[in-house]
MIDRENMI-667295 format. One record per residue (C-alpha): residue in one letter; x negated, y negated, z negated. Coordinates in Angstrom, 1 decimal. Each point is the difference from the previous one (the first is absolute). Example, Ala and Ser with C-alpha at 12.3 -4.5 7.8 and 13.67 -1.06 7.14 Angstrom:
{midren A, {-12.3, 4.5, -7.8}},
{midren S, {-1.4, -3.4, 0.7}},
end
This chain:
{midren X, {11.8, -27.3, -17.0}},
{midren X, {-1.0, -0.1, 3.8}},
{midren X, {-0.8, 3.5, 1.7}},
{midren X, {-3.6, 0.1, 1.2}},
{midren X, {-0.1, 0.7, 3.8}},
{midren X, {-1.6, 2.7, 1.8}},
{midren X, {-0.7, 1.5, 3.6}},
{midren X, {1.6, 3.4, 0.1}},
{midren X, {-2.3, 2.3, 2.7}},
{midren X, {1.2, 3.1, 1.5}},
{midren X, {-1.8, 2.3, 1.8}},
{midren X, {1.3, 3.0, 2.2}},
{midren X, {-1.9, 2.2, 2.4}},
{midren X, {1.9, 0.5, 3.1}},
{midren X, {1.8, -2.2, 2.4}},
{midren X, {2.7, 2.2, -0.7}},
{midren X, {0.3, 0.4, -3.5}},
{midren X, {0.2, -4.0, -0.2}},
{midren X, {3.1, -0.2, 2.5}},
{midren X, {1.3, 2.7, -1.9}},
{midren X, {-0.6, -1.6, -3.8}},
{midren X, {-1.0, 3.6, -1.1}},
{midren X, {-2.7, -0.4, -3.0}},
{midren X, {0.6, -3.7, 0.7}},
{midren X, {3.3, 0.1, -2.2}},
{midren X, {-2.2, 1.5, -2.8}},
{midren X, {-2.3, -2.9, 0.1}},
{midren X, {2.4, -2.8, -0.2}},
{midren X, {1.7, 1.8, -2.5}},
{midren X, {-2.4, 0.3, -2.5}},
{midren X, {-1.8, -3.5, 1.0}},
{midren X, {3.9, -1.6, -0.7}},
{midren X, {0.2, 2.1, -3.5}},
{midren X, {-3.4, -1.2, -1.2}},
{midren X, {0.7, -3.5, 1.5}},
{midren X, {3.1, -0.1, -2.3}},
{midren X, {-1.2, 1.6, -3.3}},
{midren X, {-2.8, -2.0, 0.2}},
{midren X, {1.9, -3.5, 0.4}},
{midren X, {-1.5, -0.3, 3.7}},
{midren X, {1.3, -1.1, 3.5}},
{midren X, {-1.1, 1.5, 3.3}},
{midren X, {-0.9, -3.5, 2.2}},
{midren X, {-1.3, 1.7, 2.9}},
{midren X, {-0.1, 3.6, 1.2}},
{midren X, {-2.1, 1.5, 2.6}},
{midren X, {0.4, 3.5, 1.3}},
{midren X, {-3.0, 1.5, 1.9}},
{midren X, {0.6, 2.6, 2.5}},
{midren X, {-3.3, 1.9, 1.1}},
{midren X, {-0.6, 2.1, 3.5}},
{midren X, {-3.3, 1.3, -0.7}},
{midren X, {-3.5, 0.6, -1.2}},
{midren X, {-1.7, -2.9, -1.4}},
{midren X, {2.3, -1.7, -2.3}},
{midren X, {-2.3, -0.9, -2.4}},
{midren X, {-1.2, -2.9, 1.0}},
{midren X, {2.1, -3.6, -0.3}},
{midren X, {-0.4, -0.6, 3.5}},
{midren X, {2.2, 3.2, 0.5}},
{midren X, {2.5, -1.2, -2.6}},
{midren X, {1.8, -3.1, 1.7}},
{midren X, {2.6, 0.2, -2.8}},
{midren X, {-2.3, 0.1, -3.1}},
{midren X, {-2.2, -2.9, 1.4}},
{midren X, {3.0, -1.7, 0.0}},
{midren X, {1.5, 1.1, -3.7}},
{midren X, {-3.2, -1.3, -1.1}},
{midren X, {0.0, -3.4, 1.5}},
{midren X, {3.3, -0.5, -1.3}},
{midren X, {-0.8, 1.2, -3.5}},
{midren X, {-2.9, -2.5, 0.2}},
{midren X, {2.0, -2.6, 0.8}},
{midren X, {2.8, 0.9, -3.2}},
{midren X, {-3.0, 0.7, -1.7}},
{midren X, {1.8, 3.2, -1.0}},
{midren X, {-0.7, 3.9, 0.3}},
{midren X, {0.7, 2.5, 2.7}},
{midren X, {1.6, 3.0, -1.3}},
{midren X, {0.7, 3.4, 1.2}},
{midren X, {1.6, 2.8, -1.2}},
{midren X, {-2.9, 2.2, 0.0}},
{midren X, {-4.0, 0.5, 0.1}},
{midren X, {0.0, 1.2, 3.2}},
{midren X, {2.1, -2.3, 1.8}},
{midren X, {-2.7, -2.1, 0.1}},
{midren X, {-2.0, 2.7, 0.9}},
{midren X, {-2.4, 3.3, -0.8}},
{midren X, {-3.1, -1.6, 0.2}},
{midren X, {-2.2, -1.5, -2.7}},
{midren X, {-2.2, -2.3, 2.1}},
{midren X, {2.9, -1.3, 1.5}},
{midren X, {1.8, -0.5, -3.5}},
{midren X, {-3.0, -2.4, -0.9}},
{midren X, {-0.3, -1.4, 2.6}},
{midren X, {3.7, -1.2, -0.5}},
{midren X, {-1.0, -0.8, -3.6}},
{midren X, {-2.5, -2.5, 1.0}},
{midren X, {2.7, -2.1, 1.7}},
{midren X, {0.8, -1.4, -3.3}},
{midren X, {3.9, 0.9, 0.9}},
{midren X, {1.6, 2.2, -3.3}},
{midren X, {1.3, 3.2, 0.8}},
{midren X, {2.2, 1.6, -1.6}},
{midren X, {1.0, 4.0, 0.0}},
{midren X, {3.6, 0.6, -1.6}},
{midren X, {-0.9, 3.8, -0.4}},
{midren X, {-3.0, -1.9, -2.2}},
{midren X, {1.8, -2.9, -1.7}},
{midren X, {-0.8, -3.6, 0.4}},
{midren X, {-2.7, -0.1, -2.6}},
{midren X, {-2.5, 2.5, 1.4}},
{midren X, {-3.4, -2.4, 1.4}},
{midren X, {-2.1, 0.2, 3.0}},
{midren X, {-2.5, 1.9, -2.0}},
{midren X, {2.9, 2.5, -0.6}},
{midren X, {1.3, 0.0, 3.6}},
{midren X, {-3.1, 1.2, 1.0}},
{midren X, {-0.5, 2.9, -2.8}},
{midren X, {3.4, 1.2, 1.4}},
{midren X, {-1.4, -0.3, 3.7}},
{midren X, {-2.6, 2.4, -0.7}},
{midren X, {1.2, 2.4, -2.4}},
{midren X, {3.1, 0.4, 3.6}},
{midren X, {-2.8, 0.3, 2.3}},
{midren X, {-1.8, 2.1, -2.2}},
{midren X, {3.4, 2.4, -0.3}},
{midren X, {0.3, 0.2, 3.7}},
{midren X, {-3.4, 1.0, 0.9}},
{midren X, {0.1, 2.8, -2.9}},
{midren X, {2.8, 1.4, 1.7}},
{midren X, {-1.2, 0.4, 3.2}},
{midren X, {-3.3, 1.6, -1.0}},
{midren X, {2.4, 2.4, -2.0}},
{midren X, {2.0, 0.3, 3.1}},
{midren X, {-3.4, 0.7, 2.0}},
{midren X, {-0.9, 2.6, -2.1}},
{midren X, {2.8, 1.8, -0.6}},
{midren X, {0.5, 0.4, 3.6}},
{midren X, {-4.1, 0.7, 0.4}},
{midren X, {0.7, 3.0, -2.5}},
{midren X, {3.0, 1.2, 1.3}},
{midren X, {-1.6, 0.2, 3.4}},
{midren X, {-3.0, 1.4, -1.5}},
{midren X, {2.1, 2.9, -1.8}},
{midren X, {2.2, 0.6, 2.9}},
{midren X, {-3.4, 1.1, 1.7}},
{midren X, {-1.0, 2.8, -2.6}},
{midren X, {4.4, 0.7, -0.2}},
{midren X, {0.7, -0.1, 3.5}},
{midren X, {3.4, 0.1, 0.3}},
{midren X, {0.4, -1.6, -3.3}},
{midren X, {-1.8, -3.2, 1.9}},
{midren X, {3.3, -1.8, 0.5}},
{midren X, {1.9, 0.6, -3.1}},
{midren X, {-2.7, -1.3, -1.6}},
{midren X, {-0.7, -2.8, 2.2}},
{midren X, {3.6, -0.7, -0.4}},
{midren X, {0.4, 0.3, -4.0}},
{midren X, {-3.3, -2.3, -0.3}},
{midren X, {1.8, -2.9, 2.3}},
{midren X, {3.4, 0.6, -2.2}},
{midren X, {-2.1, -0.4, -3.0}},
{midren X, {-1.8, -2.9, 0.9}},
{midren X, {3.0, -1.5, 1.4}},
{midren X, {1.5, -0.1, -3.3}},
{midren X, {-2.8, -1.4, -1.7}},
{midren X, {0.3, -2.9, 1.7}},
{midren X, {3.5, 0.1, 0.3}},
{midren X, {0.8, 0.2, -3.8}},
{midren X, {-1.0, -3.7, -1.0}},
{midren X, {1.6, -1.5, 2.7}},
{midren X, {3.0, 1.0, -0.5}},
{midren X, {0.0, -0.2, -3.7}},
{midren X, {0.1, -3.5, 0.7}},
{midren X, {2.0, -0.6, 2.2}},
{midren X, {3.2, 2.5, -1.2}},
{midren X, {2.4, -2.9, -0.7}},
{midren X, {-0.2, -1.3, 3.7}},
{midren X, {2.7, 1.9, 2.2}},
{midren X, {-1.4, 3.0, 1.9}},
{midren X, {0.0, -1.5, 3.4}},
{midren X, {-2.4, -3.2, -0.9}},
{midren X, {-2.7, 3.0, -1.6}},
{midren X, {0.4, 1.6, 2.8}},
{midren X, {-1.1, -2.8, 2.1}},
{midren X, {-2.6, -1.0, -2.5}},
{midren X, {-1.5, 3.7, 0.1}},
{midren X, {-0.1, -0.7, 3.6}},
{midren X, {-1.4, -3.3, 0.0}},
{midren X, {-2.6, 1.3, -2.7}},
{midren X, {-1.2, 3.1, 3.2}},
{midren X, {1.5, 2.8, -3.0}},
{midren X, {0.2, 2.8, 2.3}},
{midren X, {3.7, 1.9, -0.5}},
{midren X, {0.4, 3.3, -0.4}},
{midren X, {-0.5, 2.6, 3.2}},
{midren X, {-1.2, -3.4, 2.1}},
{midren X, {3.3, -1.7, -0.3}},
{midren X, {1.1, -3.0, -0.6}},
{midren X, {1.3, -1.6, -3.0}},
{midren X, {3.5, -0.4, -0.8}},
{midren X, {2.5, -0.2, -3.3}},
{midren X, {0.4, 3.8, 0.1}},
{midren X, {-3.8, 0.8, 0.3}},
{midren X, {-0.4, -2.7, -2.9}},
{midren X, {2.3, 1.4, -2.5}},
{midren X, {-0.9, 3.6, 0.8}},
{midren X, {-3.7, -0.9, -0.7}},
{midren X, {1.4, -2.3, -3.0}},
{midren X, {1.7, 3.4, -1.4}},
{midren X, {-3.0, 2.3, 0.5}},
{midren X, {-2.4, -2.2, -1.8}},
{midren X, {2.5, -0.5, -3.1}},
{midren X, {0.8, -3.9, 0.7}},
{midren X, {3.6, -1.9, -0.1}},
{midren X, {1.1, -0.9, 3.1}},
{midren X, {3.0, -3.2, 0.0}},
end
């Protein structure tokens, strides 16, 4: 039996990070996995590397204009490894939909629809947003008590930002324990996760975090 074809799109954040192949490994890992359990082969990859604001919109995505003119031409789907390498945004999301180009999210599986694809769009989106207004207010009543406390203002401030951290911290890296620490490092990074006293992410500050909320580290 032939393997069906598909375009393989990779999408990384930083000029640097796609020199480097840090979080790009990841992708291209788990794209060639579901590729093979699925009895598929990768004709075409593209790998976008972003430098600002602004990327959703095709015109700013040279590489995925170009994954879906040659998965129009297979007549085959584009796949990525996850939701948001396409990208965060649920308008944007349909209006890759209405291309009539299949997409197809390994986290996902291959038989999840458009309709589907865009009830996972929104619930993300949705996630997000409810994290920063927690975020917001946490930080809004920390401040607030640190007023009537005075010099309890910054432990609080502080404890608030730690907790809030975590909350949105927790998810992430539930998913993503089995990559090795530096790539969720750089995907913490890539995702603006703030690390702990303003740093900046690295293995160590990963599997510190990993052990404090209770989750296996590789």
């Amino acid at each position: 039996m032939m393997s069906q074809p598909i375009i393989a799109y990779y999408r990384v954040s930083r000029e640097k990070q796609g020199r480097s192949g840090l979080g790009l490994d990841g992708q291209r890992r788990l794209i060639s996995t579901f590729a093979s359990n699925e009895a598929m082969e990768i004709a075409g990859e593209f790998t976008e590397v972003e430098t600002g604001k602004g990327a959703d919109a095709l015109e700013r995505r040279p590489q995925l204009a170009a994954a879906l003119r040659k998965a129009k031409k297979l007549k085959c789907p584009v796949v990525v490894a996850k939701l948001d390498r396409l990208s965060r945004d649920v308008a944007f999301i349909a209006g890759l939909m209405a291309k009539r180009v299949p997409f197809i999210v390994t986290e996902l599986g291959k038989d999840v629809d458009p309709f589907m694809l865009h009830i996972y769009a929104a619930v993300a989106q949705k996630e997000r947003s409810v994290i920063a207004e927690r975020t917001r207010l946490a930080l809004a009543e920390a401040k607030h008590r640190g007023k009537r406390l005075g010099n309890q203002r910054q432990a609080d401030i502080n404890k608030a930002a730690a907790a809030a951290r975590d909350a949105q911290l927790e998810p992430i890296l539930k998913e993503m324990w089995e990559l090795p620490l530096r790539e969720i490092a750089q995907e913490l990074m890539d995702r603006g996760i703030p690390a702990p006293r303003g740093g900046s992410w690295n293995p160590m500050t990963v599997m510190r975090a990993m052990r404090r909320l209770g989750i296996p580290s590789e």
